[in-house]
C-alpha positions in Angstrom: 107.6 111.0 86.4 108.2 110.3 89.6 106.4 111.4 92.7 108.0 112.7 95.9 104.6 114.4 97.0 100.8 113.6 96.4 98.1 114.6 98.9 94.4 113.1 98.8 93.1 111.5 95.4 93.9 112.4 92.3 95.0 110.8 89.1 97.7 108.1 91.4 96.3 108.0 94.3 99.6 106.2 96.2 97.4 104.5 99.2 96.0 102.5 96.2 98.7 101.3 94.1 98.6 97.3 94.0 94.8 97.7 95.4 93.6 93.9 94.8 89.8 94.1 93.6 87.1 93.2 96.0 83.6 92.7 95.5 81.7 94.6 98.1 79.5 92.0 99.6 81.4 88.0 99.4 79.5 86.7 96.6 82.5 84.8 95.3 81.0 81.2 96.9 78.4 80.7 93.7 81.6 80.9 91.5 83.5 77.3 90.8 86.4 80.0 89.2 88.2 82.7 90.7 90.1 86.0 90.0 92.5 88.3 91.2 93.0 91.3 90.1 95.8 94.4 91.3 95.5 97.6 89.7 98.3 100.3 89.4 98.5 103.8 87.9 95.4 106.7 87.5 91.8 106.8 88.1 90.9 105.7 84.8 93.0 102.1 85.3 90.9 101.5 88.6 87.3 102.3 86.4 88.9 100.3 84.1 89.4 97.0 86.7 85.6 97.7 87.5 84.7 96.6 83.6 87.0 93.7 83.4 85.4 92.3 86.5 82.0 92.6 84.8 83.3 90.8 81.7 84.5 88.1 84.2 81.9 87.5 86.2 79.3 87.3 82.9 82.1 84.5 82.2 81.9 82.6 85.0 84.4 84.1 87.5 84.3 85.4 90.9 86.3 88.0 92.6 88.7 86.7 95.3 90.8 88.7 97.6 93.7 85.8 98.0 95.8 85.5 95.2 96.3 81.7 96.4 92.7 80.7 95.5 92.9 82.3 91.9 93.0 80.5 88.7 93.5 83.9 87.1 96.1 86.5 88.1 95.6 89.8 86.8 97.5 92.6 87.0 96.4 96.0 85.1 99.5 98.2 84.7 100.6 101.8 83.8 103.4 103.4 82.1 103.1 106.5 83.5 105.6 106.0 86.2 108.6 104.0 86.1 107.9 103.4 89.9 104.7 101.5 88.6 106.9 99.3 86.3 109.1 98.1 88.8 106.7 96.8 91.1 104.4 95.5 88.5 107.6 93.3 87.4 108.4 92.6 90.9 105.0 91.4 91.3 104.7 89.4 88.2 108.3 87.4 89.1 106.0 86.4 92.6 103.2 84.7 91.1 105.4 82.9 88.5 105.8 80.9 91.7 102.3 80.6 92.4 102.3 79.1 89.0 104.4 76.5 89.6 102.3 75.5 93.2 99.2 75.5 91.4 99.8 74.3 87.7 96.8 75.5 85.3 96.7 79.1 87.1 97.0 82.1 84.2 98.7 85.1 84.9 98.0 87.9 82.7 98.8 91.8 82.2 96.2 94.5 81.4 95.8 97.9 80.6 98.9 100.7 79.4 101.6 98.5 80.4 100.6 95.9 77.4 101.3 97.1 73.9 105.1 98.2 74.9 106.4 95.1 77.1 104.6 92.3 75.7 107.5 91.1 73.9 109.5 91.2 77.6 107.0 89.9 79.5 105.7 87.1 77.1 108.9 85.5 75.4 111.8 87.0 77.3 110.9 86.6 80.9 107.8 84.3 80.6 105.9 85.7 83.1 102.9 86.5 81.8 100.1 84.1 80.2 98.3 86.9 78.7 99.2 90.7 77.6 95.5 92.3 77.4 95.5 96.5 76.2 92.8 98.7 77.7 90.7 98.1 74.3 90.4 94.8 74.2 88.7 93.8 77.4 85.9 92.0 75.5 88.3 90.0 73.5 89.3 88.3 77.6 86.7 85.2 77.4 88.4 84.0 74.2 92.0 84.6 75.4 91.5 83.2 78.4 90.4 80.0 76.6 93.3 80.2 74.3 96.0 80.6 77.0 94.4 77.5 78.7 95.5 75.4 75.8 98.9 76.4 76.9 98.9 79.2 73.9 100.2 82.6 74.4 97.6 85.0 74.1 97.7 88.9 72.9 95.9 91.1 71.9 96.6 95.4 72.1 94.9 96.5 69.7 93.7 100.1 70.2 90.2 101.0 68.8 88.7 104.1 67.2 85.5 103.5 69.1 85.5 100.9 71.7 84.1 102.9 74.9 82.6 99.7 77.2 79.9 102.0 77.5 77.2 99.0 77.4 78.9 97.2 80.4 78.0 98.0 83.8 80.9 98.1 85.8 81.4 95.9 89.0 82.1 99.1 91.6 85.5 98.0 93.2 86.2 98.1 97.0 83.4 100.9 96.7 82.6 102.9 100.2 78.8 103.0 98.4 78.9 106.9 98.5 81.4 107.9 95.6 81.9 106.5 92.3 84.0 106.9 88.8 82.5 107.1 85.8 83.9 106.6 82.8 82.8 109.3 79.8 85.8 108.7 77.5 88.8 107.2 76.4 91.9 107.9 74.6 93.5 111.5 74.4 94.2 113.5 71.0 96.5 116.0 72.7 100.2 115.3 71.8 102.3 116.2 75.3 105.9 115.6 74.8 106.4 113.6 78.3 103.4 111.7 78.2 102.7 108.0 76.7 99.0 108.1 77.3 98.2 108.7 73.3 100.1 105.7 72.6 98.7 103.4 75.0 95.0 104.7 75.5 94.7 105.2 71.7 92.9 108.5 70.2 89.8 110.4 72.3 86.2 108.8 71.5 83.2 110.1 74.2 81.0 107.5 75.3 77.4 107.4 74.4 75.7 110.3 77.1 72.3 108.4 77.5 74.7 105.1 78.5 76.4 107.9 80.9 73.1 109.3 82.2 71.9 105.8 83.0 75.0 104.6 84.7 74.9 107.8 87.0 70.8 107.3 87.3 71.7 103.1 88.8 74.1 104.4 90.8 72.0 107.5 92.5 69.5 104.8 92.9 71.5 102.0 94.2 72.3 104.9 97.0 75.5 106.6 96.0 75.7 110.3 96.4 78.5 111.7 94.4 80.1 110.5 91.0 83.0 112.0 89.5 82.8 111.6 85.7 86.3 110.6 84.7 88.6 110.8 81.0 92.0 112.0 80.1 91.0 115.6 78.7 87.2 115.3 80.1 86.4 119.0 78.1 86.8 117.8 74.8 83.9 115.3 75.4 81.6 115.5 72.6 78.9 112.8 71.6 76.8 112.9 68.3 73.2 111.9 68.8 72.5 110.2 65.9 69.0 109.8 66.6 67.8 113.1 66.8 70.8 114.8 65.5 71.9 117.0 68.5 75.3 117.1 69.9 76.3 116.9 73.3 79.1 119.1 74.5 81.2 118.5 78.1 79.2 121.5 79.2 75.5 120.2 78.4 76.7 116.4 79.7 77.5 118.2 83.6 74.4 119.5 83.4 72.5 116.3 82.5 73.8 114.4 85.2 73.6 117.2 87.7 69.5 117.2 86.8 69.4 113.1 87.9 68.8 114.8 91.6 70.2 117.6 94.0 71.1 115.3 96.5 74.4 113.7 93.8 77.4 115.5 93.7 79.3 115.9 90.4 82.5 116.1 90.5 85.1 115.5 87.2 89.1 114.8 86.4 90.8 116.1 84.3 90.6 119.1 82.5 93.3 120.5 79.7 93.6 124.4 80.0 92.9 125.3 76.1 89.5 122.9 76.8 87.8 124.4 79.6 85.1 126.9 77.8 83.1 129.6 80.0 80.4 126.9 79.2 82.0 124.6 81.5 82.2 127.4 84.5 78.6 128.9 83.8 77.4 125.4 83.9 79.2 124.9 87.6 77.9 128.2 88.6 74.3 127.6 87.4 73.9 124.0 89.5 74.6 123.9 93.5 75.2 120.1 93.3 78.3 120.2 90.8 81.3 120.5 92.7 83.5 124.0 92.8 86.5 122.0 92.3 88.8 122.3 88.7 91.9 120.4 88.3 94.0 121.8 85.7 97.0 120.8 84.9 100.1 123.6 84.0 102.9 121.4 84.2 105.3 124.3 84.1 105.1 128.1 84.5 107.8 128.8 81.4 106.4 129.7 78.1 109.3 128.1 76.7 109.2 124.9 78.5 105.2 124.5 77.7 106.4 125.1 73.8 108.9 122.2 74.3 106.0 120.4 76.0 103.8 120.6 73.1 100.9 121.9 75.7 99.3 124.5 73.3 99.3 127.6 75.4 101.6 130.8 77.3 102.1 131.0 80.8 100.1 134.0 80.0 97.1 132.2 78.5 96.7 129.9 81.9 96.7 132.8 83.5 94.2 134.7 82.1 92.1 131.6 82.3 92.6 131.3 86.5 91.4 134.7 86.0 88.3 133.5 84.3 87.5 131.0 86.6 88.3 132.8 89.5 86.0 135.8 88.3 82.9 133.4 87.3 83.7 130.9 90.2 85.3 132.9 93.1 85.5 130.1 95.5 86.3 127.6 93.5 89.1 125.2 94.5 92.1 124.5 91.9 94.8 121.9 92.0 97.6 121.2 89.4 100.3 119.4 87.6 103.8 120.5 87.8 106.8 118.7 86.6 110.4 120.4 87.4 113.7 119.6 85.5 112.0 118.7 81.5 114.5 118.7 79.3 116.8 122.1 78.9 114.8 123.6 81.4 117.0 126.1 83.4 117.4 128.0 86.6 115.0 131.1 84.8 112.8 128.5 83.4 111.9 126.9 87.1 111.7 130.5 88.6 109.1 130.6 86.1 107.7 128.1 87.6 107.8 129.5 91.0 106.3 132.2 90.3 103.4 130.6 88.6 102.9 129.0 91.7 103.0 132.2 93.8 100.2 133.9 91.7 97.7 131.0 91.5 98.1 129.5 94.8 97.0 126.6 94.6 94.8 123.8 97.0 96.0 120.9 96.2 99.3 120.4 93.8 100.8 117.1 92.4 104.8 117.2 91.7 106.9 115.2 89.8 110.3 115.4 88.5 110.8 114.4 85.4 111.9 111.0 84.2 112.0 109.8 80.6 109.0 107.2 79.2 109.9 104.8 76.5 107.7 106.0 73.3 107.1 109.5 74.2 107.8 112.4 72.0 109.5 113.6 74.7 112.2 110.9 74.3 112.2 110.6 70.6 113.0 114.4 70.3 114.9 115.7 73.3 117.9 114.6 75.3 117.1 114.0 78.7 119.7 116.4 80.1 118.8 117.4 84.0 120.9 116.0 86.3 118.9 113.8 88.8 120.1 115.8 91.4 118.9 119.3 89.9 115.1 118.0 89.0 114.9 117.3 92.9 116.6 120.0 94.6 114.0 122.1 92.2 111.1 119.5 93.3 111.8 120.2 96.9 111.9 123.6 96.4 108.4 123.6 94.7 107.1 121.4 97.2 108.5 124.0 100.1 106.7 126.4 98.3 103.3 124.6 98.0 103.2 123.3 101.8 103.5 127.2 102.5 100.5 128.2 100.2 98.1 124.8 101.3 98.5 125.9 104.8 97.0 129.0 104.0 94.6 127.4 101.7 93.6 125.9 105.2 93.5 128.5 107.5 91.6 130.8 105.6 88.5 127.8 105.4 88.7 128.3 109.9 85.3 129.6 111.1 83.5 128.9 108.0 80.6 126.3 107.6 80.5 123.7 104.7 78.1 121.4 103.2 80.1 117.8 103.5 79.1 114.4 102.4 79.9 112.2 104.8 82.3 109.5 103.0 83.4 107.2 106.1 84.8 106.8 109.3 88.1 109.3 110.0 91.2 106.8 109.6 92.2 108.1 112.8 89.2 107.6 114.7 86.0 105.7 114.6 84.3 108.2 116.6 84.9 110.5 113.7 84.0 110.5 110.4 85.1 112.6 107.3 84.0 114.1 103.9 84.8 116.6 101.6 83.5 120.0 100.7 82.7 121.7 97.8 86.1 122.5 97.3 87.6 119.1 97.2 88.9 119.3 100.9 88.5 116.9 103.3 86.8 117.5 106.9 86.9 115.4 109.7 84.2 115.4 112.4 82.6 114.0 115.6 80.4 111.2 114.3 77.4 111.6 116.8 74.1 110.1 115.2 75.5 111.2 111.6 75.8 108.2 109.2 77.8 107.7 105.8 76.1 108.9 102.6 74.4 111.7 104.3 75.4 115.6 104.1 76.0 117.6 107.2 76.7 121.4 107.8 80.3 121.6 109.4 81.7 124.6 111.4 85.6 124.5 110.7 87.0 125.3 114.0 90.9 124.5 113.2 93.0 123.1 110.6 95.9 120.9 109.5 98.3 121.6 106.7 95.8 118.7 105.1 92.7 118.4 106.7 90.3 120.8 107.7 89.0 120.0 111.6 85.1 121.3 112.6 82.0 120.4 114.5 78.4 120.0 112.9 76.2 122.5 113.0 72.0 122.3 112.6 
């Protein structure tokens, strides 16, 4: 799916696509080895990066920022987006020629991309070294030995319970206020257009006392806000073997919303037949978790979501905006819409329009649809939208949306929000921003305010994006 229109951070954040990893302070000198590492694709590839650094580092490696000084070149891919392919290739042909500079450097490929091109990559382009899938990251100290012997080595293997919940990850290029953590892995939910099942493997929650103590360090360490992160985060479910309890989604948020009031929990992503009142009575019960839902529609036509395998009506995701709406009123909600899935028609999309119209929405993410090798999607249907169609319909969904986050906006002018200061504005060092409750960023004279702290802002105007105030005692 690819993506004419994407505000702030969700699951691809754009300013972030090739990101190389850094460590945040230049401990790289006590290493005699170094990697480089570029991560494409969602949230969960980026957490991901953070856990193969730690498995390199206890290895011997340290993080470097220029690709020339590298011994190993990592690159950990997705197949979400055939945008992400193309420069993951394009990258991959460049430091071929870095190889042949500095003879003995490995090149390797991580994460979704793996399982599917290895073939490619390995014996008919010979660019890669390595092909590594998102389950095998402990297996890297052994391959990395083998490819050194000039072998070729693989392995993408998914795993029915490997959750790298024991590894602490190395935070990557972290501001030291926010942080992703990692609950789960793998998604059991069947959507037509989407790979992740096939690359990510099936769902398994992570241990929640590893989960607690990773959100613990990091509160301690001084960050303020963690955002607890898997591909269906609501069907999180962890036996505890030792005192045979279980721990539901519901009674995790609350957990790590205990460690203190002063970290903000936030989480990504939910599926609509997931999200229990358990979920919302839990948000409503604690100040410090976020009023900020992401959930996903992907199209307003009953028919289309049938096609779609998503599991509900237009009508059931209604009824559950309702719900929230009634147990949460000021909560924020962002979606998921893709225009032009196969046989979708002019009705279909109006649908989807309408959809829009009634939930008004903060914050949407829009694709039109393009076809992903292994999908259901392209085993079963006939990709039959014109190119043309799917983005005439996207521009008229984004048209639509620019309309309602303006009002979103404007209706936010002359009310005061708690904000956590996340850094200097990009615009300005004399202003610094942060988000509110909602998800919605506020920038700020900076004064004698510093990073990591929260402040009570006044909104006094707005942009179509950002919200524009003054702090308040």
């Amino acid at each position: 799916m690819e993506s004419l229109y994407s505000i702030d951070t969700k699951t691809h954040d754009e300013s972030r696509q090739g990101e190389a990893y850094v460590l945040p302070v230049d401990a790289s000198a006590q290493y005699k080895k170094h990697f480089y590492i570029e991560s494409y694709g969602c949230a969960m590839n980026f957490a991901d990066t953070e856990v193969v650094a730690s498995i390199l580092q206890s290895s011997g490696f340290g993080a470097t920022r220029n690709v020339e000084d590298a011994d190993l070149i990592f690159i950990n891919t997705c197949s979400i987006r055939e945008k992400a392919e193309l420069s993951v290739r394009k990258r991959l042909t460049e430091f071929r020629s870095l190889k042949r500079a500095k003879p003995g450097t490995l090149v390797g490929v991580l994460g979704c991309m793996a399982e599917r091109l290895k073939a490619k990559f390995l014996e008919e382009e010979k660019l890669v070294d390595m092909v590594v899938g998102p389950d095998a990251y402990r297996t890297l100290p052994g391959l990395i030995e083998e490819a050194g012997t000039g072998q070729k080595a693989v392995n993408v293997l998914l795993s029915r319970d490997e959750t790298y919940g024991d590894i602490a990850p190395v935070r990557l290029n972290s501001n030291g206020v926010n942080a992703f953590v990692s609950i789960m892995r793998g998604c059991n939910n069947m959507c037509a257009f989407c790979v992740v099942p096939f690359t990510r493997g099936r769902e398994r929650s992570r241990d929640a006392n590893s989960i607690i103590n990773e959100c613990e360090e990091l509160f301690n360490s001084g960050y303020r806000e963690v955002t607890l992160l898997g591909q269906n985060v609501d069907s999180y479910y962890w036996n505890d073997e030792s005192n045979r309890t279980q721990v539901t989604f519901a009674m995790l948020l609350e957990k790590v919303a205990l460690i203190s009031p002063l970290l903000r929990v936030r989480f990504s992503t939910s599926h609509p037949k997931d999200i229990t009142d358990e979920v919302l009575f839990t948000i409503a019960k604690h100040e410090n978790i976020c009023n900020y839902i992401h959930l996903p529609v992907q199209s307003g036509s009953t028919r289309i979501l049938q096609l779609m395998n998503r599991t509900y009506t237009r009508e059931w995701y209604i009824a559950k905006v309702n719900r929230i709406r009634e147990i949460l009123p000021d909560c924020g909600l962002s979606t998921d819409m893709i225009t032009g899935f196969c046989t979708e028609t002019e009705e279909d999309h109006q649908q989807s329009l309408s959809l829009m119209e009634y939930c008004k929405y903060d914050l949407a993410y829009m694709y039109f649809y393009s076809e992903r090798p292994g999908t259901l999607a392209e085993r079963r249907y006939e990709d039959d939208i014109p190119e043309p169609v799917k983005k005439r319909r996207l521009q008229e969904m984004v048209d639509l949306y620019r309309g309602h986050s303006l009002q979103s906006m404007q209706k936010e002018v002359g009310k005061t929000f708690k904000v956590l200061i996340e850094g200097s504005s990009k615009k300005s060092d004399n202003d610094l921003y942060g988000r509110n409750d909602q998800n919605k960023v506020i920038v700020f004279p900076k004064g004698n305010l510093k990073k990591g702290e929260y402040v009570m802002v006044k909104v006094d105007s707005c942009t179509a994006g950002t919200l524009l105030g003054s702090p308040v005692p």
